[in-house]
N, C-alpha and C positions, 0 to 999 in steps of 0.2 A: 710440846704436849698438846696445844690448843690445836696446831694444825694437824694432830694426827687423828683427833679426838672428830677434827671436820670432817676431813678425810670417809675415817668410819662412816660416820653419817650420810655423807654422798653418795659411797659407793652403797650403804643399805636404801636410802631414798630411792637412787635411782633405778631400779628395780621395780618398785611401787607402781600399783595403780594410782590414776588419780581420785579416786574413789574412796580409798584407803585413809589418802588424804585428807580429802574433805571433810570425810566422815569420823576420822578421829577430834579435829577441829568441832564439829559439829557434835559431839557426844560432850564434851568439855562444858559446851555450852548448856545446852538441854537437861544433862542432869540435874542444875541445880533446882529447876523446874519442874519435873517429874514428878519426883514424889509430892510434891504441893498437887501436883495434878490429878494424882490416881485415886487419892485420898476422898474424893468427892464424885468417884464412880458409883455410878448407883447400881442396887443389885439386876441382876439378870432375871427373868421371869422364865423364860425358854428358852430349853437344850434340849439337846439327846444324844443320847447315850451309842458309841459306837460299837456294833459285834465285830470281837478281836477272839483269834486262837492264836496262844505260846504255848509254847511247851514250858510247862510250871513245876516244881521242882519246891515242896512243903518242904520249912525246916519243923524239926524235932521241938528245939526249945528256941525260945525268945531271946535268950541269953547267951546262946553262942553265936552271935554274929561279930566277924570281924573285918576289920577294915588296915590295910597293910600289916599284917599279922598283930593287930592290937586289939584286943578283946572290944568288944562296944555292948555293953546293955540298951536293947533294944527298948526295955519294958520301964525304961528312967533316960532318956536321952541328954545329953547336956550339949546344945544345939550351939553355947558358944565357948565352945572351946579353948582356953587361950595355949596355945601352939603355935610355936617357932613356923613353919612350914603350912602353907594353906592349902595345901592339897588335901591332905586328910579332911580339913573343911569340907571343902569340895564335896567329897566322896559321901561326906555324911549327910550334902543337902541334897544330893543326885536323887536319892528315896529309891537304889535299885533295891533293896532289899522286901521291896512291897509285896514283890513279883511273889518271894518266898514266905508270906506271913497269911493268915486268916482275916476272916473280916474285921471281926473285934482288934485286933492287934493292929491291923491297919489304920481300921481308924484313929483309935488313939495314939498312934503317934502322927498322920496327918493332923486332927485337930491341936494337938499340943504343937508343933509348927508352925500353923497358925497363928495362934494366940501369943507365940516365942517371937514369931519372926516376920514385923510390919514391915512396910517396905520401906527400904533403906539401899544407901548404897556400901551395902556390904555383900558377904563372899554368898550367904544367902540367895540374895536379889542380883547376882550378876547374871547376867545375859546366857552364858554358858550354863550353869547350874539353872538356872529357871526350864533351860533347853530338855533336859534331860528328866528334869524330877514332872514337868507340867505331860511329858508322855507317859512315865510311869505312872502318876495316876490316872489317866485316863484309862489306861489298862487295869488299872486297879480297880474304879467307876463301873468298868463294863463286866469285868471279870465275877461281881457279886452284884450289879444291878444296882447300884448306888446311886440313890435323890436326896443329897445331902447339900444344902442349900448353902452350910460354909462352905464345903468345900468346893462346892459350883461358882458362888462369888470372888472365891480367892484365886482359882483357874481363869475365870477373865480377868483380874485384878492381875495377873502373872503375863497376861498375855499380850495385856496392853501395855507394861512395862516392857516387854520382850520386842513389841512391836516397833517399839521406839530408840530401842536400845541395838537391833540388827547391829551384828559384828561384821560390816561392811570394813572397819578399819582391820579386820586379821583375815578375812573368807575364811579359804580352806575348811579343813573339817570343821572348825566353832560355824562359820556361813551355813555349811549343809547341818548343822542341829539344827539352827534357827528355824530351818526349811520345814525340816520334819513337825518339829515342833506346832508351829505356826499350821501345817495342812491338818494336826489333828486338833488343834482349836478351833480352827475354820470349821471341821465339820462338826463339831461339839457346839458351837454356839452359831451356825449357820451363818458367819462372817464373811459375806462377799470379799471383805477386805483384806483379812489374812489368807481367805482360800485362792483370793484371785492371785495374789503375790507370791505365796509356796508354790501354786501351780505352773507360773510364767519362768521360775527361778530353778525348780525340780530337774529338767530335764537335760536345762542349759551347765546348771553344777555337776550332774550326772556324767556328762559330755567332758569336762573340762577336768573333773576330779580324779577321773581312772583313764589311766594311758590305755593305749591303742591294746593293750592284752589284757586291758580290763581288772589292770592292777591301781590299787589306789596311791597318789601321782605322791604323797609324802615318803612313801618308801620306806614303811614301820609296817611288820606284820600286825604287828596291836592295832593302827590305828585303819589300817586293813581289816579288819575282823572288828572295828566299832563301823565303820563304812556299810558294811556286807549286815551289819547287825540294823541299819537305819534303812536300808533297802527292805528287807525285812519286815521293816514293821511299816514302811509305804504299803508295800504287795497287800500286807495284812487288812490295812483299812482300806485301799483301794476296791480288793474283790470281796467282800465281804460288806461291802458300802454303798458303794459308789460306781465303780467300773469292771465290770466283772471279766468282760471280751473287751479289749480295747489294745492299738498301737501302743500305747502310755503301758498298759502292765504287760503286754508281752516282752516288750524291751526290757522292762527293769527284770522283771524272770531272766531274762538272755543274760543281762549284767550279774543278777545273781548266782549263776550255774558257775559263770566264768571267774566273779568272786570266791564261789566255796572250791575250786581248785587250785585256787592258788593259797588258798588258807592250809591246805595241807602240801605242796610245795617248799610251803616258807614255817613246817612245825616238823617236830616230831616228838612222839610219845605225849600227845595233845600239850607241848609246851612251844611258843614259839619263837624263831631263832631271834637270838638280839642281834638287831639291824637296824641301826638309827638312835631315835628315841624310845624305848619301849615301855610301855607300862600297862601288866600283867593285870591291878586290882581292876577291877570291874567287867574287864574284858573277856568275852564270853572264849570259850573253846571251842575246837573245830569242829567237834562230836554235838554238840548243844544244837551250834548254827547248822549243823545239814539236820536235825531232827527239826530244827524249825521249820527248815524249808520244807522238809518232806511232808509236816502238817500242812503246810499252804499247796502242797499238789507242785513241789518243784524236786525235783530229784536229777542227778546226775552222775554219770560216769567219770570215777578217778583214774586217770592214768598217767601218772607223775614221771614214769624214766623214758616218755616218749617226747615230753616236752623239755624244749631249752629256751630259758627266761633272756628276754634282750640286758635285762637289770639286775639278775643276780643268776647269771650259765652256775651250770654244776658238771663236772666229769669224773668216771667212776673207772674205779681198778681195783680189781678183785676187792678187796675187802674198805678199801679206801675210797675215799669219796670230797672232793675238795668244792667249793663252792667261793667265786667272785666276783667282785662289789664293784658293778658296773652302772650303776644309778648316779645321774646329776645332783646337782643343789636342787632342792626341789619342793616345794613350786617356786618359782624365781620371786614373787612379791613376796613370799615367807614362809621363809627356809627354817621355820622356827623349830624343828624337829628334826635335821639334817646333821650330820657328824661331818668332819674331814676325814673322810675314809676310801676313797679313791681308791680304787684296787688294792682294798682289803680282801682277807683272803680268812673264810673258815673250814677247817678240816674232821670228817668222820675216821674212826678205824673201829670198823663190827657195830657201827651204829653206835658209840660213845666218843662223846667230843673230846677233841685232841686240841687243836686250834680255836679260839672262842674272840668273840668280841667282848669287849672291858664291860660294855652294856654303860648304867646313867641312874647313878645314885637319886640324884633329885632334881624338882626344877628349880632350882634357888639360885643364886648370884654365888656359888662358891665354887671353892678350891677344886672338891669333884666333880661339879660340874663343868667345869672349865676342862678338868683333867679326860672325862669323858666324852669329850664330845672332839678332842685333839687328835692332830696323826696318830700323836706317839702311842693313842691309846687301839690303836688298830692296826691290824696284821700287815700293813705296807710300810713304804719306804719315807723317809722324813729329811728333807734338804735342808743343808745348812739351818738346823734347828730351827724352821719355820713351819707354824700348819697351810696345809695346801688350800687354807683360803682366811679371811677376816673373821676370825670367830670374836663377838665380844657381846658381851652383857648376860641374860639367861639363854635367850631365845635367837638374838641378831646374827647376819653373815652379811659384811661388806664385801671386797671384791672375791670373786670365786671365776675356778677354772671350767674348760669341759672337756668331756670324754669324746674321744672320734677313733675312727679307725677300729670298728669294734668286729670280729670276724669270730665264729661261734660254730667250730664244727665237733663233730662226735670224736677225735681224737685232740684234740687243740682247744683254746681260748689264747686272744688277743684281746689289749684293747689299750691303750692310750690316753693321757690326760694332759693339759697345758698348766695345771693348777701352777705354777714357778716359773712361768712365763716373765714373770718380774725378775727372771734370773736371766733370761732367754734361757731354759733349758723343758726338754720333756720327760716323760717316763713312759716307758711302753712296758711292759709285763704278758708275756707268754706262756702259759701252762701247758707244755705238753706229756699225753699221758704215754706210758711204758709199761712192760708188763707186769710191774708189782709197785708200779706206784706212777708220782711225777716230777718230772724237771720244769723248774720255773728259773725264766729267764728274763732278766730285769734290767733293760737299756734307758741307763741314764746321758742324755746328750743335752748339751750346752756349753756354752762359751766361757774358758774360765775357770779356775780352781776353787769345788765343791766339795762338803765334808757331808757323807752319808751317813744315815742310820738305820738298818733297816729289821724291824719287829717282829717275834713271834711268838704270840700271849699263848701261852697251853694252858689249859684246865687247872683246874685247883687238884685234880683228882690223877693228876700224870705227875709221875716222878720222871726226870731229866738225867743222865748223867753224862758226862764232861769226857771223851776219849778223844784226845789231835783235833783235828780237826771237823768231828763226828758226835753228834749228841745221840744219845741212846735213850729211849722209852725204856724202862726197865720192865715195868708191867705192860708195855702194850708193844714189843717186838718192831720197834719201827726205829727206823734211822734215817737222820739228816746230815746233809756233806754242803758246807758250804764253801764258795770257793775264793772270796775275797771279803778281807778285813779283819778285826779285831775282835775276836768273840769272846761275852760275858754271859751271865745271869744273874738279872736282878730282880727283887723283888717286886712287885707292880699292884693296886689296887682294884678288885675285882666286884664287880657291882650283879649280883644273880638277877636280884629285882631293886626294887625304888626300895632306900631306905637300910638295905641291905649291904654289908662291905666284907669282905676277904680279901686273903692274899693269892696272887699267884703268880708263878714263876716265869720270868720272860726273856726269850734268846734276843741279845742285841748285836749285832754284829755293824761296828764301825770301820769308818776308813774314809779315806779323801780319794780324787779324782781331779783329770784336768782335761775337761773338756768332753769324755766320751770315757764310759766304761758301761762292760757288762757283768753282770752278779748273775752267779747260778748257784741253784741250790736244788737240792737231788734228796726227794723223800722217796724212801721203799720201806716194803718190809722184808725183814732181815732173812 
């Protein structure tokens, strides 16, 4: 147990920047000091106030605001919640809801936070939540012209903690909040110091965060469409502030055009697809973010069936339309939002899901989260009941596989993975399309006798029935022929959003192998 327990941790360390390192080391330390430290900040004399346009969106009443479908009274807050799960925490120190209230209603519940929530090291004062809630009010600040002296001292008092607290040990998306964060306190309080560091750091995380298609590198539409949501609000204060013509905001324009097409790529019917980790509360919609854009003077053309994704091809036939999970571990230092899902596969018929991903109950140390973030919970193939890489704790992945050999044309999809390389074996998967549907064809090779299992999660909303060798849609006229193994139907746990659980029905078709075999399986409609 001890050596497997290392093990884990090797193969997660080594991965790692050394940066990560340090600076976790380095946080351990400093905290205990911090807050002794801020305590004795003196107030700020001069700011100012930055001109920002969002598109703003008034609620009705005070009282119907909610947060993972649970009611929250806006107008009486209870800032410490005690709950199992800190996310909702979270959500409720973010302060998006500011975007949506009046002045009067703003202020008093920023002041009541204030006065609720010194700084401590709690879910309040983490690095992340500071990230978020210290731009929403700033927006808020500018949006009614606000010379509110608490509120101006506890935004340095926030930013100086934030400054010290940079989440060098996770980057990834918590690093680019910090960024944002950090540029619109720089220019709220004329801070050489935070402006010089958001500046130096903006362009390089820019670069590093969105692969070569200008998709962002975690490989979650949600955390896709918070990325595209933080470019957004740079553009925002950049030309309206500070740079109005410059290399710096034409590039991020260029990143944002090619952001807002992939946000409708990877949605439909403004929901979008579960890929990874996904989480829906706060995260803006396709429709919201291109009205954003189009206030800042950025607009572009969608043309989604011309383009094929290197990380998630799609190929269509007649009415059917299937889509494959061709994305690595990813980012390699942390993978904390990656599933073992290796050519997973999701399936449309007339634009209503047929094939779905299991999606991610919560972020917690549990039973569904473990279960959701596993092969077995996605539409591929599962070897000798192992996942295709070291999933353990909420967030970790120690050793992992990768994808090659990936060929992506208008009637075909290939692509390859070594994830069970510790078997010496690979998996290749084929989709080719036909004229009322597709053959997928599934070469497992390696040395050796292997027990297969290979998944297909259908909607909660498809009834299945059972004929030889043949599963039949009943309501949706499609049929599957598989051509090796053991076929069942078992019941499986379905996660729509965070927090959320159902059942749904799932084909499993087992069997063994010795060395080399191929799996076909033939969807048409009927």
């Amino acid at each position: 147990m001890f050596i497997s327990k290392c093990k884990l941790y090797f193969h997660s360390v080594r991965y790692m920047k050394p940066i990560q390192i340090f600076w976790k080391i380095w946080l351990k330390l400093s905290r205990t000091y911090l807050n002794h430290f801020v305590r004795k900040v003196k107030p700020i004399p001069h700011f100012r106030i930055p001109v920002l346009q969002e598109q703003i969106n008034f609620l009705q009443n005070i009282h119907g605001y909610s947060i993972f479908n649970e009611s929250v009274d806006l107008s009486k807050i209870n800032w410490k919640l005690n709950k199992d799960d800190a996310l909702f925490q979270y959500h409720l120190h973010y302060h998006d809801y500011l975007s949506n209230l009046d002045k009067e209603s703003g202020l008093k519940i920023t002041h009541d936070w204030i006065e609720k929530n010194p700084p401590s090291l709690s879910v309040a004062w983490d690095p992340y939540t500071i990230s978020l809630r210290v731009v929403n009010w700033v927006k808020f600040i500018s949006r009614f012209h606000i010379n509110d002296s608490e509120i101006i001292n506890s935004l340095f008092l926030q930013g100086i903690w934030l400054f010290y607290q940079r989440e060098y040990h996770l980057l990834a998306n918590h690093f680019f909040k910090n960024i944002v964060a950090l540029l619109y306190l720089g220019f709220v309080f004329k801070n050489r110091c935070w402006s010089k560091w958001a500046n130096k750091n903006l362009l390089k995380q820019i670069s590093e965060q969105l692969t070569n298609e200008s998709y962002h590198f975690e490989f979650s539409p949600t955390y896709h469409a918070l990325f595209v949501k933080d470019l957004l609000d740079v553009y925002n204060l950049l030309i309206n502030n500070e740079k109005k013509d410059s290399n710096l905001t034409q590039n991020i324009s260029d990143k944002i055009e090619d952001g807002l097409f992939w946000l409708f790529y990877y949605s439909k019917n403004e929901k979008y697809f579960q890929i990874n980790d996904v989480n829906y509360e706060g995260c803006p919609k396709p429709s919201y973010l291109r009205k954003y854009a189009s206030k800042l003077g950025i607009k572009e053309e969608i043309n989604i069936s011309s383009s094929i994704s290197q990380y998630y091809p799609k190929l269509e036939s007649g009415d059917l339309r299937i889509m494959m999970y061709c994305a690595p571990i990813s980012p390699y230092y942390n993978p904390a939002h990656s599933h073992a899902d290796m050519l997973s596969i999701l399936l449309w018929y007339n634009n209503e899901e047929i094939l779905v991903d299991t999606g991610n109950y919560d972020y917690e140390e549990s039973d569904d989260r473990r279960y959701a973030r596993s092969t077995s919970a996605h539409n591929t193939i599962v070897i000798d009941g192992k996942n295709q890489c070291d999933l353990w704790k909420v967030f970790r992945v120690g050793r992992r596989g990768k994808l090659f050999d990936k060929d992506f044309r208008e009637d075909y999809l290939q692509c390859s993975h070594d994830s069970y390389k510790k078997f010496n074996l690979l998996h290749t998967r084929r989709i080719e399309k036909t004229n009322k549907g597709f053959i997928i064809q599934d070469l497992l090779k390696g040395k050796g006798c292997h027990k297969f299992e290979m998944l297909f999660h259908f909607s909660p909303e498809v009834n299945i029935k059972v004929k030889g060798e043949e599963y039949f849609m009943i309501n949706k006229n499609l049929m599957f022929k598989f051509s090796h193994g053991e076929i069942s139907i078992i019941d499986t746990s379905y996660f729509p959003e965070l927090f959320i659980k159902k059942e749904k029905q799932t084909v499993r078709i087992y069997g063994e192998f010795k060395n080399k075999i191929t799996l076909k399986t033939k969807i048409s409609e009927i």
